[in-house]
N, C-alpha and C positions, 0 to 999 in steps of 0.2 A: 504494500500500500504506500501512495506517495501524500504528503501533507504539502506541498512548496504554497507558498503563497500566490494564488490566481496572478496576480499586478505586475509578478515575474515572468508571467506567461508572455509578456509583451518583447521584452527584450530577450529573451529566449528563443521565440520564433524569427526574430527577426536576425538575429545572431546563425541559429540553423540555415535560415534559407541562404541568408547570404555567401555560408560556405558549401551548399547544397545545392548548385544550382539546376544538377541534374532533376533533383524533385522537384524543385518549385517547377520546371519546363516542362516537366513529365506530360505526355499527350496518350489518347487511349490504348493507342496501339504499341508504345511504347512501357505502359505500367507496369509488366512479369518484372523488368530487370530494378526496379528501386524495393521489391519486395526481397524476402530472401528466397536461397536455389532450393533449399532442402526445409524440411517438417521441424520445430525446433520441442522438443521433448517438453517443454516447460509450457507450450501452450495446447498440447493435445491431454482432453480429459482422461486417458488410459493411461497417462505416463505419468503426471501432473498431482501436486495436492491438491485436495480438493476437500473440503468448499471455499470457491471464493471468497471474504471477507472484506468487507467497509466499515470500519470503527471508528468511534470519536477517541480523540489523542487531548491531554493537556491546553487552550487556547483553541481548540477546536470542535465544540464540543455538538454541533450538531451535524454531524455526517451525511450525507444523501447520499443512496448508491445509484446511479445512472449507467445501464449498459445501453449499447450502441455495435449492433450485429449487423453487417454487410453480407449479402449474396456476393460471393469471389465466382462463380460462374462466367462464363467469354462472353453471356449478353450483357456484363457489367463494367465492361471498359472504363467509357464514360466516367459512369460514379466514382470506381477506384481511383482512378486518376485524378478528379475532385479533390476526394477527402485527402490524400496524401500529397496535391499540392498544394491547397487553400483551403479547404475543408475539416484540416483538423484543426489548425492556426484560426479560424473562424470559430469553432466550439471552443478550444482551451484557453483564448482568450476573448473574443465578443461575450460567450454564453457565461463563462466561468465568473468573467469579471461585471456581469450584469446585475448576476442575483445579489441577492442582498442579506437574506434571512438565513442558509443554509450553506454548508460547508462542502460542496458538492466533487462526488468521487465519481469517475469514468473508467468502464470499464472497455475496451473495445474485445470487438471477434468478427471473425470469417465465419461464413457459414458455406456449405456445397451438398451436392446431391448427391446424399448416400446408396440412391437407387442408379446411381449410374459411373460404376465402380469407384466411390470414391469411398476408402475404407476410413479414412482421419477426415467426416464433413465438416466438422467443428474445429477451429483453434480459436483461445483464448488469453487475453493478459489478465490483468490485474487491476483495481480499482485504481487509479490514481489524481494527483490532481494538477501533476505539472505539464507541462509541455516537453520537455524531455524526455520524460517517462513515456509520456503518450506514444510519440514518434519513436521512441524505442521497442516499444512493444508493438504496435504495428509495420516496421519494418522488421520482425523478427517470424511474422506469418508467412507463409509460401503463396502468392498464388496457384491456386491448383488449375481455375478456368473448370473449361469442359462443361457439364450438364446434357441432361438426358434427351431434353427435348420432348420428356413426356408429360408436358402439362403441369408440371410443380414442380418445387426445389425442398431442402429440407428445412425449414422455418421453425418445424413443430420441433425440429433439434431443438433448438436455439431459446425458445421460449421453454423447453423440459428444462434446461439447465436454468436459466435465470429463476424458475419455481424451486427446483430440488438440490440445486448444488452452488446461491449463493446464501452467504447469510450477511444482515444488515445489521447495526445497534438501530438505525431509523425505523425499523420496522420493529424490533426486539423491544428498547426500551421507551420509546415514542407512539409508537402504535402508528407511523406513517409509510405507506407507502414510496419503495424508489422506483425510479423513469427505466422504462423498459421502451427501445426503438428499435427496431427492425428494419432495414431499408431494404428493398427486392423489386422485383418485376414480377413475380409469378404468382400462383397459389401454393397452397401447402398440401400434405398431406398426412396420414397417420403416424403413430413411432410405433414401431412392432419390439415386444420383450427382447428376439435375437439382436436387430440394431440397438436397441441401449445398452445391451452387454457388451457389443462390438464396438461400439462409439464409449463408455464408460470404463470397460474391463473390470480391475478390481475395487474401482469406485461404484460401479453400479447398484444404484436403491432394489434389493432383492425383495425390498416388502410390495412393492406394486408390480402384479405380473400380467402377462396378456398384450393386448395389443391398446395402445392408448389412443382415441380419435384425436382429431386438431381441436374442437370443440371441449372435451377434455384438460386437453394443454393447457391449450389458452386461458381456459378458467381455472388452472391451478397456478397460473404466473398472475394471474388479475389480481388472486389474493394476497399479493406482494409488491406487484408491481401494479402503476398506472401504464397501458400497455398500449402503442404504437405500432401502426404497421403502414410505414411510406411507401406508399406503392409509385417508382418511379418509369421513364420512358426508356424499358430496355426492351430488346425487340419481341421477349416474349408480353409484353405490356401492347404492343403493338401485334402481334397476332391474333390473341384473346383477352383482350384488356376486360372486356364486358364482364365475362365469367371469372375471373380474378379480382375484379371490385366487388361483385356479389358472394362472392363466400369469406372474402376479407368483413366485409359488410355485415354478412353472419355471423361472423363468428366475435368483432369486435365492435361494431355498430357502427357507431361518428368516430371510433378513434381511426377506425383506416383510413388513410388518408392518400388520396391521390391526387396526386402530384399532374396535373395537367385539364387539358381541358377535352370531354367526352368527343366530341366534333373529331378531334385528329383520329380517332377510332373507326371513322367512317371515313375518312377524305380521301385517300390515299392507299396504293397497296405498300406495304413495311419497308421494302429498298425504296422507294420511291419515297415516303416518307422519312427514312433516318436520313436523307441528302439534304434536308429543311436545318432551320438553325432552331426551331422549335428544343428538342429535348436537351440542346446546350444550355438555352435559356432560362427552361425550366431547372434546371443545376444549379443554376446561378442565384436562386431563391431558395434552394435546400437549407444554406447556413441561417438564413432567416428565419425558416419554419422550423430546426432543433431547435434554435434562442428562445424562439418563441413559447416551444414545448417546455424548454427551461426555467425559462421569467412564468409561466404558469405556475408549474411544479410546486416555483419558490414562492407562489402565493397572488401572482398579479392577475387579474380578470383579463381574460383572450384579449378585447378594447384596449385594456391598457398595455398588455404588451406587445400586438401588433403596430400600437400607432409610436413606439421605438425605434421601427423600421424606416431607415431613410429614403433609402430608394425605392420611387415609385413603382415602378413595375414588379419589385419585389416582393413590395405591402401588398398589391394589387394580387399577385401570383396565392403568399400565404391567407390573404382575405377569402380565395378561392375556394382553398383543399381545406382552409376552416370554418366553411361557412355553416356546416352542419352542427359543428360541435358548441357543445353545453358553453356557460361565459364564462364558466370558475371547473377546474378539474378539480375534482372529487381524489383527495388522496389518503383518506382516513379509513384505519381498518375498525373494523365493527366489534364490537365486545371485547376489547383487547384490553390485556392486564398484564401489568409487566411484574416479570420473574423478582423473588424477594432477593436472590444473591448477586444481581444484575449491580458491578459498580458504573459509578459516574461521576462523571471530571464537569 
């Protein structure tokens, strides 16, 4: 777990890029080489301790854990190459240094399609809260790419883990839920008992057997986490966007949130469409809409933390993919009583 002080996040990134300037240029087709070549033991949940952990420390005493799981799949170019050139440098310091009330920990991950030979779908770091940490632990994932092509990716990994394998004090000794984000193009699908042994090994939760729905999942990560699912313009979003907002839609209501506008779903056949400067642009409002999800979290009403948002087309783009959702997120767990041996700083 990292504690740096958010306000360091500033000079930090800026220090990075400027000796880095391979990442900050980084372009889609060029993103496999700023990841690493090989699987790094410390971020796959079979190798890995486990559970992850978000604590309050000394001068810090109210923790938020926040993960943030990216689809690594080859329809994710784009995005990858965002967050690792502007896109974290936008969360570690826009989001981090916005909030005001909570001491907020980021966890990042990869996610992939374990139905379509990928035996390690999941890698994982660690909550932290600096900008060095950050970019350290996500330059230490592999891109894997590849996916099946069969209609989903593995999401319902991603959201089992943030239910069963982190744990919070925000949740423990507060009774609050922390920010679960998902970014993808696809739908999900089920966890079967054999994939979470294979995906887990000898961390695997032996008490729940069988095969787990997405409906399932999702509602045992809800209980911990306020839960996200950004559905962005990668081309499976453009083949079947329809049927991937509607079971996002099911399964999470208003928190799915997609990222664009229904029209491009019709306009165009998908090569024909990804030649538009549409889904760049749409990118270019993602850093907006996690802040956004942030300054929530931390307590602001949607109004007040979208109109933070400078640029206009940006506000405009997050007014869009939030126009469904509630004015205040709900992040308090219900009947919750904290533990009597529970210390605090």
């Amino acid at each position: 777990m990292g504690y740096d002080n958010p306000q360091d996040n500033v000079q930090a990134a800026e220090d990075y890029y400027a000796s880095h300037a391979d990442v900050r240029d980084v372009t889609g087709n060029e993103v496999n080489s700023v990841f690493a070549s090989s699987l790094s033991p410390e971020a796959i949940p079979s190798l890995t301790k486990l559970p992850r952990e978000s604590r309050d420390v000394r001068g810090k005493p109210k923790s938020l854990n926040s993960v943030i799981i990216v689809d690594d799949t080859d329809s994710m170019d784009e995005i990858l190459s965002w967050l690792i050139s502007n896109g974290l440098e936008s969360i570690a310091v826009k989001a981090l240094n916005a909030v005001k009330n909570h001491d907020f920990q980021v966890l990042f991950g990869f996610i992939n399609d374990i139905r379509a030979y990928c035996d390690n779908p999941l890698q994982i770091g660690q909550f932290e809260a600096g900008f060095g940490q950050m970019m350290q632990q996500l330059r230490s994932f592999k891109r894997q790419g590849n996916g099946g092509g069969n209609g989903f990716e593995g999401y319902s990994i991603a959201y089992h883990f943030a239910a069963k394998h982190t744990e919070a004090d925000a949740f423990t000794k507060r009774g609050e839920k922390g920010l679960f984000i998902c970014i993808g193009d696809d739908a999900c699908t089920n966890f079967t008992q054999y994939e979470r042994e294979l995906v887990y090994g000898k961390n695997n939760l032996n008490s729940i057997r069988g095969t787990l729905s997405e409906s399932e999942i999702t509602n045992m990560a809800s209980q911990k986490y306020v839960c996200y699912q950004i559905i962005v313009p990668g081309y499976a979003y453009f083949h079947h966007g329809d049927y991937v907002l509607r079971q996002w839609r099911r399964l999470l209501g208003n928190h799915a949130i997609f990222l664009g506008i229904p029209e491009d779903l019709r306009r165009y056949d998908v090569d024909e469409l990804m030649k538009y400067d549409r889904p760049k642009r749409l990118m270019k409002s993602l850093p907006d809409l996690i802040t956004t999800l942030f300054l929530m979290r931390d307590g602001l009403s949607k109004t007040q933390a979208i109109s933070q948002i400078e640029d206009f087309e940006n506000r405009r783009s997050v007014i869009l993919a939030l126009k469904d959702h509630e004015e205040y997120m709900d992040y308090t767990v219900r009947n919750h009583s904290v533990p009597k041996s529970i210390e605090t700083f």
